[in-house]
C-alpha positions in Angstrom: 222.5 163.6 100.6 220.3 166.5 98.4 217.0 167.2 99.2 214.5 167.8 96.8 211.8 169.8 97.3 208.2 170.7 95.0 207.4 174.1 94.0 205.4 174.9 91.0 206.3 177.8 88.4 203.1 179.6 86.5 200.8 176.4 87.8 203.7 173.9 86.5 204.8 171.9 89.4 208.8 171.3 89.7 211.4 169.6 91.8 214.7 171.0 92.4 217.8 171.1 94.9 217.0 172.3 98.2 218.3 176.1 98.4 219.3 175.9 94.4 218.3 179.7 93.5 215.2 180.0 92.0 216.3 181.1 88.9 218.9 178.1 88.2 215.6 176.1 89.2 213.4 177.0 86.8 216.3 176.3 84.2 217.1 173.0 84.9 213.0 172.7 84.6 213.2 174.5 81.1 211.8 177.3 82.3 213.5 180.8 81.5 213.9 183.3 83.6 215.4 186.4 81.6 218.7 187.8 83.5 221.5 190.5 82.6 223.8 190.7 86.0 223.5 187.1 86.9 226.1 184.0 85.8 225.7 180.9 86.8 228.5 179.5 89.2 228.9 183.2 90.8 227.5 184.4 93.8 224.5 186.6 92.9 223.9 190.0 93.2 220.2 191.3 91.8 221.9 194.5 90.2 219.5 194.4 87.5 215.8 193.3 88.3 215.4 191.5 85.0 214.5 188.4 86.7 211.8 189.8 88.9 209.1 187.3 89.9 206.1 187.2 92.6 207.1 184.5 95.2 203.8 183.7 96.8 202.2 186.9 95.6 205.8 189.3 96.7 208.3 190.9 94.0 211.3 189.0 94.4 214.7 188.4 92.3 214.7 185.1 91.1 219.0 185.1 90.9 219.0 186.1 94.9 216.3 183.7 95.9 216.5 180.2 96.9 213.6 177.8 96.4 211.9 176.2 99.1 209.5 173.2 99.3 206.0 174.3 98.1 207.2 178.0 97.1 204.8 179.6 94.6 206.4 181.2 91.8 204.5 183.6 89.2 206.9 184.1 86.0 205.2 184.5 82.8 202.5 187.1 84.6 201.2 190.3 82.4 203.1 192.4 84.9 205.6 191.0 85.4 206.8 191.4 81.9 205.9 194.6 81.8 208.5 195.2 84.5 211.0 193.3 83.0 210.0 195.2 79.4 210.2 198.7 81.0 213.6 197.8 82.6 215.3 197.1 79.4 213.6 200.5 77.5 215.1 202.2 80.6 218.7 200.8 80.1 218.6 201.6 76.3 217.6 205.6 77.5 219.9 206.0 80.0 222.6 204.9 77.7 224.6 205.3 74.3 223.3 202.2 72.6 223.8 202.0 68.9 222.7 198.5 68.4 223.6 198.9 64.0 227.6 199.8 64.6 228.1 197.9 67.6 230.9 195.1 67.4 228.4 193.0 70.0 225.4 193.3 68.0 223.6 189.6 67.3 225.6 188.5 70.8 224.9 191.2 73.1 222.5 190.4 75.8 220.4 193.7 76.5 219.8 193.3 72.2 218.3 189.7 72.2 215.9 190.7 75.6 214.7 193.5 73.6 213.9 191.6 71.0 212.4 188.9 73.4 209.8 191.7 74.8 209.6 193.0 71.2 210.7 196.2 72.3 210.2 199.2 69.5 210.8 202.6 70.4 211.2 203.5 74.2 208.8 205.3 76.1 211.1 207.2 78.1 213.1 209.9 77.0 216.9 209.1 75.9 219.3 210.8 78.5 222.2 210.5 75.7 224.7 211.1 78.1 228.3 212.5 78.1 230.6 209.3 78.4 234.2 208.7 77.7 235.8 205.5 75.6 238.8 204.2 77.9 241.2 203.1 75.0 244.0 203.8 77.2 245.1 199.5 78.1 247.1 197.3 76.1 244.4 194.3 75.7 240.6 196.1 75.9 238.9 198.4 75.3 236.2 200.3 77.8 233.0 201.7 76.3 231.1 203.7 79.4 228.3 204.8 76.8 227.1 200.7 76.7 227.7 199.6 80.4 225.1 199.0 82.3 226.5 198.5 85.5 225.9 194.7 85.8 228.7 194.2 87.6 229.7 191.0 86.0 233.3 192.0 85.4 233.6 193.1 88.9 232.4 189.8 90.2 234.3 187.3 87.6 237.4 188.6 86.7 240.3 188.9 89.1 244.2 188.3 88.4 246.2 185.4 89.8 245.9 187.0 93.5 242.5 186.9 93.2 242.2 190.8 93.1 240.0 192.5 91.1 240.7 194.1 87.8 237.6 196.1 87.5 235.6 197.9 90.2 233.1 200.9 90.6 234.3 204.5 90.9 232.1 207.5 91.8 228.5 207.6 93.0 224.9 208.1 91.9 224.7 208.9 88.4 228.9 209.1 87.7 229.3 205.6 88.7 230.9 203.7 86.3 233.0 201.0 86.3 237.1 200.9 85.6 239.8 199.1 85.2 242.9 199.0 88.0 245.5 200.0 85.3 248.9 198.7 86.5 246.6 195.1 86.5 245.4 196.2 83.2 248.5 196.4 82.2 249.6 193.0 82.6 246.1 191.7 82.0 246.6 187.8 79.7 244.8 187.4 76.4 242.9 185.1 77.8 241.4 187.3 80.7 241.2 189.5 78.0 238.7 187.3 76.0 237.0 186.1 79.4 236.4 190.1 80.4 234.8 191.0 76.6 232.7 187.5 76.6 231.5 188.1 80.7 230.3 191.7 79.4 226.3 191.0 78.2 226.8 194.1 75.9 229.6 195.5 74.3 231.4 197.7 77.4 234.0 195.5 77.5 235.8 195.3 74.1 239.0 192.9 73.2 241.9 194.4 71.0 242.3 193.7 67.5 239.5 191.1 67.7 236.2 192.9 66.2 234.1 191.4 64.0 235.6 188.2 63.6 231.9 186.2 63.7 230.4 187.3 60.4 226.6 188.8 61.0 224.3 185.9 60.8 226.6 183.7 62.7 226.5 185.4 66.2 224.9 183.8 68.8 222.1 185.5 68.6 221.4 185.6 65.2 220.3 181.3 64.7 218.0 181.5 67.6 216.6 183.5 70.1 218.2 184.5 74.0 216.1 181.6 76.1 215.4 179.3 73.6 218.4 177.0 75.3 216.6 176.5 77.9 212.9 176.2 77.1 214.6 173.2 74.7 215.5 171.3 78.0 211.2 170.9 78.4 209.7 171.0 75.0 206.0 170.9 76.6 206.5 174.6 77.9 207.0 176.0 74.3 208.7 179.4 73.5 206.1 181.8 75.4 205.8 185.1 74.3 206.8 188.1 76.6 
């Protein structure tokens, strides 16, 4: 039989499933917890830091960490989301991210965030670095300048054998992620569309499928990333970040 346990998030106390990851926690207690790498039903992996919280005064990521009974969770703290802001300027620098002719633009992730933490113009400098478009397999496309290394795709989408289609190649600042292409090759539509909608930005791109959701009716666009899940708990309100 579950246990649940008590913990309290920014004063608020919660109950939960024993060992449920604090993140997924705080959601089914309509609190949110902002995230890039992390999907719910996949093992976690903290690549992107976005969901840094202090657990009982410590710097912790909220998708690796599983609550326990009494646990202490600080998530809507000043410095906190001045981490979380500076991490998302950092991925717009060290990228190619041209939010205005993007095809993801009103669904991409990394867009709604910034506009979450009312991010203007980066305080670091842009790296605007060299990066190739992979147009080279039949179903999608591959756009290195807007990846940010989530790892999503690695973790999510594997053929019928279970192997994976895309992996990293190279280290430090080559790596990048490809695609395996004799499994490209003979990559479905509908891992196709899985791949491009897994992707929180627009890395991932399907064939001869751009644009088909008009601007103003992307996800996005009615209402803002997080508001999903502060809906579950009216009381807590949409807090500013």
């Amino acid at each position: 039989m579950a246990k649940f346990i008590k913990f309290t998030i920014d004063g608020e106390e919660c109950m939960a499933q024993e060992g449920k990851y604090v993140v997924d926690a705080a959601r089914e207690n309509g609190i949110y917890i902002p995230t890039l790498c992390n999907v719910q039903g996949i093992k976690p992996k903290g690549a992107c830091r976005i969901c840094s919280v202090k657990i009982n005064g410590r710097l912790m990521t909220a998708c690796t960490t599983p609550v326990t009974d009494g646990m202490i969770i600080e998530n809507d703290h000043a410095d906190i989301q001045e981490l979380r802001k500076s991490i998302i300027e950092l991925l717009f620098v060290e990228g190619n991210h041209l939010c205005p002719s993007c095809e993801k633009s009103g669904s991409c992730e990394l867009q709604a965030l910034a506009y979450r933490f009312e991010m203007m113009v980066p305080r670091f400098p842009y790296f605007f670095p060299l990066r190739e478009i992979d147009a080279s397999h039949p179903k999608i496309i591959k756009d290195h300048n807007r990846c940010i290394l989530c790892k999503r795709c690695i973790r999510v989408i594997k053929d019928k054998d279970g192997k994976n289609i895309f992996a990293f190649r190279d280290r430090g600042h080559h790596t990048g992620i490809y695609i395996d292409p004799e499994l490209a090759d003979n990559l479905t539509d509908e891992l196709a569309d899985k791949a491009a909608d897994i992707c929180p930005v627009g890395a991932i791109l399907k064939r001869e499928s751009g644009f088909k959701t008009p601007i103003g009716n992307r996800k996005y666009d009615q209402e803002p990333i997080g508001a999903d899940v502060e809906k579950i708990n009216p009381s807590n309100g949409r807090k500013k970040s």
